[in-house]
C-alpha positions as CSV (number, residue, x, y, z in Angstrom):
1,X,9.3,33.7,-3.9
2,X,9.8,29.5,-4.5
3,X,6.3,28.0,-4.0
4,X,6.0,25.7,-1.2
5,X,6.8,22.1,-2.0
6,X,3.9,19.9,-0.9
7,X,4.0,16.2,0.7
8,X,1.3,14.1,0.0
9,X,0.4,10.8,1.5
10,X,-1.1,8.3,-1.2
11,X,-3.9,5.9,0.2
12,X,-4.4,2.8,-2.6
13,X,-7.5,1.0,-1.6
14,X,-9.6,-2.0,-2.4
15,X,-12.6,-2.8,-1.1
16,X,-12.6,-0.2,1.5
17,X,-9.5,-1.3,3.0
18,X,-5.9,0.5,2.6
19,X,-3.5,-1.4,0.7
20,X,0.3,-1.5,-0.4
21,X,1.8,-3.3,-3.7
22,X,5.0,-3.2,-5.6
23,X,4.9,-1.7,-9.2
24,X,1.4,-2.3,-9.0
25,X,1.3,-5.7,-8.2
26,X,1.8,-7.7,-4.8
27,X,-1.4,-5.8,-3.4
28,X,-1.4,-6.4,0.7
29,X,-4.2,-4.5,3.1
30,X,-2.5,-2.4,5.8
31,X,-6.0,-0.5,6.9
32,X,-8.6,1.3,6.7
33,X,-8.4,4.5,4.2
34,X,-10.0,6.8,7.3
35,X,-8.0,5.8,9.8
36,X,-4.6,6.6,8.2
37,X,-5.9,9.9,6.6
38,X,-7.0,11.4,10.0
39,X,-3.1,10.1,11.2
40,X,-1.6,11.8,7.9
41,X,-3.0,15.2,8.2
42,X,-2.1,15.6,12.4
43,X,1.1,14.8,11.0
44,X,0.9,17.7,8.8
45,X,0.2,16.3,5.6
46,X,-0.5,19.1,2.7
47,X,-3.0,16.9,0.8
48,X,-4.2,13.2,0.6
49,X,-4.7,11.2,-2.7
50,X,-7.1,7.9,-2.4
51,X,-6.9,6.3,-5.3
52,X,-9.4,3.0,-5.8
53,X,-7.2,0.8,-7.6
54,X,-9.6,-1.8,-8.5
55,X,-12.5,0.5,-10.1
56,X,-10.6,0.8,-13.3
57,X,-8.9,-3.0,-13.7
58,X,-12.7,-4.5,-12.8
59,X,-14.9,-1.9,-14.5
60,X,-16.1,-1.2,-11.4
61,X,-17.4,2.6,-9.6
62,X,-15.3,4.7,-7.5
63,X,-16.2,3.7,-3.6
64,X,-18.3,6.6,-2.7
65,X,-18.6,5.7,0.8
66,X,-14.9,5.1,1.3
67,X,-14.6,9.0,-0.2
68,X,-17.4,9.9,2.2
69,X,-15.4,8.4,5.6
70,X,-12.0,9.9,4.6
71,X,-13.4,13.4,3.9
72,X,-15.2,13.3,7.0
73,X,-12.6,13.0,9.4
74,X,-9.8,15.2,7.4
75,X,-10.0,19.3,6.6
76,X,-6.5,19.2,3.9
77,X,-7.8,18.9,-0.1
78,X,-8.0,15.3,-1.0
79,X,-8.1,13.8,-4.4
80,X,-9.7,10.6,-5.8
81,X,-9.0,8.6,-8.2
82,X,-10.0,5.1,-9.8
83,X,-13.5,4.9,-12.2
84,X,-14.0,8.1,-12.8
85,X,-15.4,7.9,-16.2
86,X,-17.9,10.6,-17.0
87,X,-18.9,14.1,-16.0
88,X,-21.3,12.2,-13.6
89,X,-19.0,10.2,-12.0
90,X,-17.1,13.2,-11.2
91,X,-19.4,15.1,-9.7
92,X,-20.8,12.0,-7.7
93,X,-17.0,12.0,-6.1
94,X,-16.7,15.4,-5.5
95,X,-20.2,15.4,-3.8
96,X,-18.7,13.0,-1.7
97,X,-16.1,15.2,0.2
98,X,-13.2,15.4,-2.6
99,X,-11.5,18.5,-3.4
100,X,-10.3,17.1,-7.2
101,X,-10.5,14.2,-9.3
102,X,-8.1,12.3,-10.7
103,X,-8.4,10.8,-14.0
104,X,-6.2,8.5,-16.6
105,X,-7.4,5.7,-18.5
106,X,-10.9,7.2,-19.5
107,X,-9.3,10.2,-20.0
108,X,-6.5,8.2,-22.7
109,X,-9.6,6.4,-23.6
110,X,-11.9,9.5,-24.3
111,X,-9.0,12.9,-23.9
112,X,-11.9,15.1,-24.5
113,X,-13.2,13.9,-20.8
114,X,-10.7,16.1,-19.6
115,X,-12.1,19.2,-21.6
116,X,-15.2,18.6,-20.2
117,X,-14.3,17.8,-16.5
118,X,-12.3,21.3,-16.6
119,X,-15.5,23.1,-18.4
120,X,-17.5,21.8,-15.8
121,X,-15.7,22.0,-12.3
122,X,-12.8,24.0,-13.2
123,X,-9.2,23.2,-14.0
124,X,-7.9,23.2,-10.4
125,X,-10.1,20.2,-9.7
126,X,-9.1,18.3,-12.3
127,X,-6.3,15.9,-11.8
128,X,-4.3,13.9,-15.2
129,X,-2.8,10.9,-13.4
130,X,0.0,9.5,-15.8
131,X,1.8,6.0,-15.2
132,X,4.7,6.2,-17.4
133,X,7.3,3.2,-17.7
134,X,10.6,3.4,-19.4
135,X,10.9,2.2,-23.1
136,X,14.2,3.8,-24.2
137,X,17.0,6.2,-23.1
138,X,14.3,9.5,-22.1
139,X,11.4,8.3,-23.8
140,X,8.4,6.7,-21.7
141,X,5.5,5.1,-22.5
142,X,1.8,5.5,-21.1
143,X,0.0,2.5,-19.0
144,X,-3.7,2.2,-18.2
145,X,-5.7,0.2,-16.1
146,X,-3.9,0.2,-12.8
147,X,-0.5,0.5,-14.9
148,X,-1.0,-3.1,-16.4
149,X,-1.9,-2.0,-20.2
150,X,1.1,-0.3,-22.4
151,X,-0.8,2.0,-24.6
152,X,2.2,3.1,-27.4
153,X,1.6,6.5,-26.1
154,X,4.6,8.8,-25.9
155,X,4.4,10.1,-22.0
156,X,5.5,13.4,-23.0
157,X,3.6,14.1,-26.0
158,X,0.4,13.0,-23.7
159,X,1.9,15.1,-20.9
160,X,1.7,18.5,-23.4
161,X,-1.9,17.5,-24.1
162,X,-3.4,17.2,-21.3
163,X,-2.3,20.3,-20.3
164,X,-3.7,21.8,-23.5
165,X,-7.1,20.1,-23.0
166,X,-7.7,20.9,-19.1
167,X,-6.1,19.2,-16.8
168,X,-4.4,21.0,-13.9
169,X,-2.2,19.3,-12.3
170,X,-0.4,16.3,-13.6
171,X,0.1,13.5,-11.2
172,X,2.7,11.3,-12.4
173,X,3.8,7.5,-11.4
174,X,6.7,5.6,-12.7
175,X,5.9,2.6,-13.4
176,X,9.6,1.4,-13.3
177,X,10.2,2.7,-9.4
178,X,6.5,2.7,-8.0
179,X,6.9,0.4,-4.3
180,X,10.3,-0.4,-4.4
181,X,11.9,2.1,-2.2
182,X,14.7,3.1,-4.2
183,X,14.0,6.2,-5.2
184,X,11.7,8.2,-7.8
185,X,12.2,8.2,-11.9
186,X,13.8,11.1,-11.6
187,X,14.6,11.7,-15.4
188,X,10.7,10.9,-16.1
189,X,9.3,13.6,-13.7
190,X,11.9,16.0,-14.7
191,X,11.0,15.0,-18.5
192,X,7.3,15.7,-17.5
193,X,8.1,19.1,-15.7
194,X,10.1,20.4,-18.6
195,X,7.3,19.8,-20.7
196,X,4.5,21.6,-18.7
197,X,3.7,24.6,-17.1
198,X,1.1,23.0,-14.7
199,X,2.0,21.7,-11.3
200,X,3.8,18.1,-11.2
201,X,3.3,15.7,-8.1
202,X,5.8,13.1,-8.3
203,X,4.8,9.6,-7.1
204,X,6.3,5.9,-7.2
205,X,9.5,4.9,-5.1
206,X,10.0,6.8,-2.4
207,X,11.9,5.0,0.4
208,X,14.7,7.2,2.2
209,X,14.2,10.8,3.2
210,X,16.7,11.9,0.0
211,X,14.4,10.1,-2.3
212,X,11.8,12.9,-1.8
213,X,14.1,16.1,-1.5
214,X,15.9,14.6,-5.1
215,X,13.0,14.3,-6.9
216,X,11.5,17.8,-5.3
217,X,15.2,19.3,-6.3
218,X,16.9,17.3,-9.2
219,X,13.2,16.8,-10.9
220,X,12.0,20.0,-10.0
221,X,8.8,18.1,-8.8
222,X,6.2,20.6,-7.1
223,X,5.0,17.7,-4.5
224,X,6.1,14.4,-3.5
225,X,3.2,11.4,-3.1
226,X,4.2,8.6,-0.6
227,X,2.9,5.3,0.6
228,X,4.8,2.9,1.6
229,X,7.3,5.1,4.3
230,X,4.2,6.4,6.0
231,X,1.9,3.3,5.8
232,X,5.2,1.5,7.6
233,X,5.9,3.8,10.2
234,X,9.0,4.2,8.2
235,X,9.1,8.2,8.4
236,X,6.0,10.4,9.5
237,X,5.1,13.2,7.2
238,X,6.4,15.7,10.0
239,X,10.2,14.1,9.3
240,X,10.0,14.2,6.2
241,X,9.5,18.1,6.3
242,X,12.0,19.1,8.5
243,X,14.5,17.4,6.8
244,X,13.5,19.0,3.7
245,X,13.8,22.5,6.0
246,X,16.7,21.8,7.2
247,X,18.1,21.7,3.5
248,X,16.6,24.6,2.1
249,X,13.3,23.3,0.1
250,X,10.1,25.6,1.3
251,X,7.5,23.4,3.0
252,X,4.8,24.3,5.0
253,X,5.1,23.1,8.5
């Protein structure tokens, strides 16, 4: 039987505060994190990211408080992301109400982190978050820190090994696409899929209702991550799966 696609709301924040940029840059607050995660999951959201995009860039610690409000007020899985570091770190997040942790520069920084965060928690909770951008006709590149840094890593090749040391789930942004509405890199997720036997949630660029059932179809992505069409009011999370219903992909609703 197909597995049930999933559709999962992103929440970016800084500071405590929700916030919205385009490929990673233009960063606008549009919140608070809680607020819009107890919206997201009466709308019948399958999972939550929240992602502290300014504990990587400033060498700062995941907001454990922010991770403590949001878990409080939701029962879906929710995964966090953003200065997770260490072993410690993760378990200080996880003690916090999240169901997974996400990691990607310390774990291109250190890979064996990922070994260790699998050893220790278990694979399911452990998260490889890969910003990929374009260098070449089907070959990618790896970014850290927030997606600023180009690290001459070939995304696929890093794909395979984080799979191999741990990870899994692979949660994978295109650098290219991510805020602009105009649709997913669908040849980089379905790159990444190809590659990997582990679950694949496709995130950057969603902004039309056939943006998500492509790259859950075309890229063969096993969830969809979203931010800018729910923080907007563009589509709720309930449109978005009955039009994937209505077209034959499996959702939960």
């Amino acid at each position: 039987m197909r597995p049930y696609r999933r559709i999962i709301p992103c929440l970016d924040t800084r500071a405590s505060m929700l916030v919205k940029g385009v490929q990673f840059r233009g960063v606008k607050e549009v919140g608070t994190p809680a607020e819009f995660a107890k919206r997201y999951e009466k709308d019948g959201a399958d999972e939550l990211v929240l992602l502290d995009i300014a504990a990587t860039p400033e060498g700062n610690p995941t907001l454990l408080e922010v991770v403590r409000k949001v878990s409080s007020v939701i029962s879906i899985p929710l995964a966090v992301g953003g200065g997770i570091r260490s072993v410690e770190d993760a378990r200080a997040v996880l003690d916090a109400g999240a169901s997974k942790i996400s990691v990607n520069t310390a774990a291109v920084k250190k890979p064996e982190l990922l070994r260790e965060l699998s050893r220790e928690f278990g694979r399911g909770r452990v998260v490889s978050a890969i910003d990929g951008k374009q260098v070449g006709k089907n070959k990618w590149e790896v970014c850290v820190s927030g997606g600023m840094k180009p690290t001459g890593i070939d995304m696929i090749e890093w794909a395979k090994r984080v799979e191999s040391l741990g990870a899994g789930e692979i949660l994978y942004t295109g650098i290219n696409t991510d805020g602009t509405r105009e649709g997913y890199d669908l040849d980089g997720t379905r790159a990444i899929v190809e590659a990997v036997n582990i679950p694949v949630i496709a995130s950057g660029g969603a902004g039309k209702l056939e943006d998500i059932y492509d790259v859950l179809t075309i890229a063969q992505a096993d969830a969809a991550l979203a931010a800018s069409i729910f923080h907007f009011g563009v589509y709720t999370v309930e449109q978005v799966k009955r039009y994937l219903r209505e077209r034959g992909v499996a959702v939960r609703i």
